[in-house]
N, C-alpha and C positions, 0 to 999 in steps of 0.2 A: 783441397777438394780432389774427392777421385778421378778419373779418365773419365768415367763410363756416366758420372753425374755431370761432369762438363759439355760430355754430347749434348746429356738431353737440356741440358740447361740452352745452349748455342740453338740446338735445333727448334726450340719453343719460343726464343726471341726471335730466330728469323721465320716463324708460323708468324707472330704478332706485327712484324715488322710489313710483312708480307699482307698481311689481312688488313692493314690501317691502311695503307697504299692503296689497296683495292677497293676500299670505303671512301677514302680520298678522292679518286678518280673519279669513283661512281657521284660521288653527290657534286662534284664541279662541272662533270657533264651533263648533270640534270639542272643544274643552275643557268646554264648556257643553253640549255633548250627550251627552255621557261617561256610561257607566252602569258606574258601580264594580262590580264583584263583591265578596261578601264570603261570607266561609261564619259558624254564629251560635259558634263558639268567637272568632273576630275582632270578630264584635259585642259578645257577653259579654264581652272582654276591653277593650271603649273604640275600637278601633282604626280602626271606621268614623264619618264626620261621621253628626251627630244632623241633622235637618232638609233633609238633600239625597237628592235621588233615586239611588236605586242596587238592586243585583240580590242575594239571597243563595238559595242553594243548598244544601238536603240534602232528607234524607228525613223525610215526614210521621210523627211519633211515635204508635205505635199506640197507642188507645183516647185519642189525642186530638182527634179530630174533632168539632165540637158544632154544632148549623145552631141560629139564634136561631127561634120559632116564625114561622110567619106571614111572613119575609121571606126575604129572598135573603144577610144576613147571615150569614158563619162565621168560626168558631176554629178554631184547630189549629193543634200545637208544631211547629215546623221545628227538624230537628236532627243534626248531623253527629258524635253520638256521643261528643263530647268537652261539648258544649253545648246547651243549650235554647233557642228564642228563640220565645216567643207571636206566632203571626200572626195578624193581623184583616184579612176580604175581602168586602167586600160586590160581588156579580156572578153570574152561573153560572163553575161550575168546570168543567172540560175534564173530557171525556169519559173520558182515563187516570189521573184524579186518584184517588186510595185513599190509606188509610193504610198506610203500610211502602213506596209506593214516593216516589220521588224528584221535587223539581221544585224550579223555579227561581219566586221571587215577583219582584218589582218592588215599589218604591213608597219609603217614608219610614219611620226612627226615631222614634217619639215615648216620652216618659215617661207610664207609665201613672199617673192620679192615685190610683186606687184600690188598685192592687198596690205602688206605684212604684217601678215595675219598666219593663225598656224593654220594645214593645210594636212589631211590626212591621205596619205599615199599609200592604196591599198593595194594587197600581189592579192591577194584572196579575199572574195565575197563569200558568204555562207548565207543564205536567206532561212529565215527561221519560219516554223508553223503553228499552230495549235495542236493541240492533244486532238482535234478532231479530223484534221487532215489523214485524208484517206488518197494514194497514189490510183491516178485514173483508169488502170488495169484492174484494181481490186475494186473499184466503186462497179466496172461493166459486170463484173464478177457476181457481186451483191445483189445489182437491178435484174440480172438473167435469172436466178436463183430464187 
């Protein structure tokens, strides 16, 4: 083989060599940032990992809201009508947050040692809305108009 076809030959495996690595990286880092959804009949049934970060979604069960005294700590049942699943949040909760409606938590599975029972440990509440929800700056907006 010539000199000059060995460059390019050298120089186009390590482009390729080079571009898989960087595909590589890219989709492991995307795999590790990954947030599951799950709804709690999926968790009640095993189906989501115990210990990894992931999202589940329904609505707050009413008359299950409880604030601990004195802190920022709460409870309350997340539930998609098939299933129950206790959430624990320590934070302020969003301003659209109630029981009977809808939101999405964040955070980890743990086994409760005192119920043992699984126990959702949220870092992040997201309260969800309808397509009709209008933020209360833009409804003064509408009525003035």
């Amino acid at each position: 083989m010539k000199r000059h076809r060995r460059k390019r030959l050298y120089f186009i495996l390590s482009i390729l060599v080079g571009v898989t690595a960087a595909v590589s990286l890219a989709i492991y880092a995307l795999g590790e940032n990954m947030n599951l959804y799950f709804t709690p009949a999926q968790i009640a049934a095993g189906e989501a990992p115990a210990g990894r970060l992931l999202r589940m979604g329904g609505m707050v069960k009413e008359n299950s809201f409880k604030r601990l005294p004195g802190s920022l700590q709460v409870r309350f049942v997340l539930t998609d009508f098939h299933a129950d699943i206790p959430v624990q949040y320590t934070g302020i909760l969003p301003a659209l947050f109630r029981e009977g409606q809808g939101v999405v938590v964040q955070g980890v599975i743990v086994q409760d040692k005192l119920t043992q029972g699984k126990v959702f440990m949220a870092e992040q509440v997201l309260a969800k809305h309808d397509e009709k929800y209008m933020p209360p700056g833009i409804q003064r907006i509408k009525k003035n108009s």
